[in-house]
ZALUMDO-277079 format. One record per atom (N, C-alpha, C): atom name; residue in one letter; x negated, y, z; residue number from 1. Coordinates in steps of 0.02 Angstrom, whole numbers, plus 32768, in hexadecimal, padded with zeros to 4 digits. Atoms other than C-alpha are relative to their C-alpha. Layout:
{CA; A; {X; Y; Z}; NUM}
...
! end
This chain:
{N; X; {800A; 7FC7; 7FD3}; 1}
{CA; X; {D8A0; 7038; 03BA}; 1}
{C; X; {7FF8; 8040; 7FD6}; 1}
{N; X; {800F; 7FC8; 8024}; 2}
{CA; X; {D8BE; 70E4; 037C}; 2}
{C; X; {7FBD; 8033; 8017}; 2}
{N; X; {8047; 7FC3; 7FE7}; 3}
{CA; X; {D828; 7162; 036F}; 3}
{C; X; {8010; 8041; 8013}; 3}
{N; X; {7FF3; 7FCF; 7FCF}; 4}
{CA; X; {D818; 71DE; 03F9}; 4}
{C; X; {7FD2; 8036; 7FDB}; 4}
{N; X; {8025; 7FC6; 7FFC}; 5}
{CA; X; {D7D1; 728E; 03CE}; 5}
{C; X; {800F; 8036; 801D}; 5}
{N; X; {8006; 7FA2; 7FF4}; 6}
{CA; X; {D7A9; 7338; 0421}; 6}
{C; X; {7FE9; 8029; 7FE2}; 6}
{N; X; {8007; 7FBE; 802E}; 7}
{CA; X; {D7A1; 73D3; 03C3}; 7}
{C; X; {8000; 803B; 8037}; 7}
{N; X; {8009; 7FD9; 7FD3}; 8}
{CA; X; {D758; 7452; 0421}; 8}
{C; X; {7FE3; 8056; 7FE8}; 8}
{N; X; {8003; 7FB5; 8016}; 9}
{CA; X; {D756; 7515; 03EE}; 9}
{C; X; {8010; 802C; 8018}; 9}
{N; X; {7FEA; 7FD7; 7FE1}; 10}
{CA; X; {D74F; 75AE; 0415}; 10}
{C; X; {7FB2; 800D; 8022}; 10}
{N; X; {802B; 801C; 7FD4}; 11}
{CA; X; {D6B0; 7588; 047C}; 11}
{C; X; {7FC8; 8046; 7FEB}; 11}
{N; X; {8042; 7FE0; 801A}; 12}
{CA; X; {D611; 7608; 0480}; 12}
{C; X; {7FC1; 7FDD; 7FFF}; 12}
{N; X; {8047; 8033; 800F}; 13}
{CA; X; {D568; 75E3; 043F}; 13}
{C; X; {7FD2; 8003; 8049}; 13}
{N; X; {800E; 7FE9; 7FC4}; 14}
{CA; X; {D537; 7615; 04EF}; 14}
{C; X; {8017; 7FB7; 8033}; 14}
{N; X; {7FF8; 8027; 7FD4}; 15}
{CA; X; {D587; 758B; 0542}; 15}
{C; X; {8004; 7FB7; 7FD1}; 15}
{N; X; {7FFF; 8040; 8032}; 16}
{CA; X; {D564; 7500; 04C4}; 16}
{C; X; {7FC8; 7FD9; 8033}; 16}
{N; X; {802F; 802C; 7FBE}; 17}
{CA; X; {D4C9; 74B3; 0539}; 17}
{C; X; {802E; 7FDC; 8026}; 17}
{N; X; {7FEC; 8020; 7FC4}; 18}
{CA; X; {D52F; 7499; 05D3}; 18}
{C; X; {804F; 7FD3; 7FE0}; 18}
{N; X; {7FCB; 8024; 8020}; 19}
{CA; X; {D5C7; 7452; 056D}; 19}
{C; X; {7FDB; 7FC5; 7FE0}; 19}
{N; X; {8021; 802D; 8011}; 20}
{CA; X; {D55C; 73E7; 0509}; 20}
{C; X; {7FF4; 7FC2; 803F}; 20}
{N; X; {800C; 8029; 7FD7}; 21}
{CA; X; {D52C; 739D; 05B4}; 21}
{C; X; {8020; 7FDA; 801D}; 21}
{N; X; {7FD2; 8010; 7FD9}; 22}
{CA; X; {D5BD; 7386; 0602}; 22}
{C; X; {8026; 7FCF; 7FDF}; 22}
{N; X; {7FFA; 8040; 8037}; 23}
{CA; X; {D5F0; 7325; 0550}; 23}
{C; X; {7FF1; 7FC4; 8015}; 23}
{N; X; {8020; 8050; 8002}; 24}
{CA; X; {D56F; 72A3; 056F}; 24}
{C; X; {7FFB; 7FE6; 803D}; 24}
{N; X; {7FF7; 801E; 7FBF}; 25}
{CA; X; {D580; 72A1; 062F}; 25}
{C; X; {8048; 7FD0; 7FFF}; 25}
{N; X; {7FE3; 802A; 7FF0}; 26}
{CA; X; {D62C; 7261; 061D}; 26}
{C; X; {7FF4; 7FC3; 7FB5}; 26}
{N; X; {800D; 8028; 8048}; 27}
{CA; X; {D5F8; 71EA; 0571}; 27}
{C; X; {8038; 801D; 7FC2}; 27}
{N; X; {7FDB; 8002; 8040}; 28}
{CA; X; {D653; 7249; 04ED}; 28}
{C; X; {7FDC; 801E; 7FC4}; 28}
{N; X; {801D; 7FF7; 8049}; 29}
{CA; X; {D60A; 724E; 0442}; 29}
{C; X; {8002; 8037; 7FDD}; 29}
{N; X; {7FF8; 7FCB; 802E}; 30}
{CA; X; {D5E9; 72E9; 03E4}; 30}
{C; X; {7FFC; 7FED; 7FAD}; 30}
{N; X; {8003; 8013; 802C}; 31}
{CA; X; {D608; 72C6; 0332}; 31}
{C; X; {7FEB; 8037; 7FC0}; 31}
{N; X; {801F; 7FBB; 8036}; 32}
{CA; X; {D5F6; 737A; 02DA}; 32}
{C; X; {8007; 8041; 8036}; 32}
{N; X; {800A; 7FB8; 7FF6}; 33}
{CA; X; {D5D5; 742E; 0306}; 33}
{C; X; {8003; 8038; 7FE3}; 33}
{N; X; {7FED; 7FD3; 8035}; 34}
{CA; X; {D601; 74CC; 02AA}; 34}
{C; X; {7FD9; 801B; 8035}; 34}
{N; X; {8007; 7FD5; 7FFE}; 35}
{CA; X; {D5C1; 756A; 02C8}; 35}
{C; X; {8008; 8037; 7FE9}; 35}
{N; X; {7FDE; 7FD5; 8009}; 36}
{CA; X; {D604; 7610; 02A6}; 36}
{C; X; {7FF8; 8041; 801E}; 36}
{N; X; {8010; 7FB4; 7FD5}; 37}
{CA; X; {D5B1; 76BC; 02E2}; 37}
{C; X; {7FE9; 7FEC; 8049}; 37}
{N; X; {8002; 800B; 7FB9}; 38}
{CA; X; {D5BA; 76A6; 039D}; 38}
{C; X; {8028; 7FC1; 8018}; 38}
{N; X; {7FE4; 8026; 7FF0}; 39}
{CA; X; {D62B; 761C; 0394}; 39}
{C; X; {7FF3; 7FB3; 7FE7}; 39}
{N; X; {8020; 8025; 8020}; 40}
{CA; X; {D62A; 7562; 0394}; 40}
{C; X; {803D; 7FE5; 800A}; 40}
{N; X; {7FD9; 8034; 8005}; 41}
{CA; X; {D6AC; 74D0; 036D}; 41}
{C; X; {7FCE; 7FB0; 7FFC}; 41}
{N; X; {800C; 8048; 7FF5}; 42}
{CA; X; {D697; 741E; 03A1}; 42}
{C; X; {8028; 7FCD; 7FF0}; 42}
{N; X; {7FCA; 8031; 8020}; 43}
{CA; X; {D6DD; 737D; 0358}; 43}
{C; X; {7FE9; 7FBD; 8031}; 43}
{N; X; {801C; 8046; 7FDD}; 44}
{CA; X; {D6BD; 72DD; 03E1}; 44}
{C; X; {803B; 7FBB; 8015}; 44}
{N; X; {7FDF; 8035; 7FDE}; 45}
{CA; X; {D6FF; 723A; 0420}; 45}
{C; X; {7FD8; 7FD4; 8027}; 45}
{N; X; {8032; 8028; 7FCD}; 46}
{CA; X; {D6D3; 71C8; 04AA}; 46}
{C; X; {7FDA; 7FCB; 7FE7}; 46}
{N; X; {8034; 802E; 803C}; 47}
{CA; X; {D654; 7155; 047C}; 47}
{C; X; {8005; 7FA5; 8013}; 47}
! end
C-alpha cells in the first residue's frame, strides 16, 4: 500500500485551531508544522 499524504499551505496562524480540529475529527494525523510570520504549513496522513 502506497503512503498517502496531505500537504497543506498557505493556511493562517489564525485559523490553525479550527483546522487542527477538523484534522482529528475526521482521523488524519498531523505529522509536522512549520511556521512562518503569519503563516503555517502542514504535513499529515490518515492514521
Amino acid at each position: 500500500k502506497r503512503a498517502q499524504w496531505l500537504i497543506l499551505s498557505g493556511i493562517l496562524r489564525e485559523q490553525e485551531a479550527r483546522l487542527v480540529r477538523a484534522l482529528k475529527r475526521n482521523e488524519i494525523a498531523i505529522v509536522e508544522t512549520r511556521r512562518r510570520g503569519k503563516w503555517i504549513a502542514i504535513a499529515c496522513h490518515p492514521e
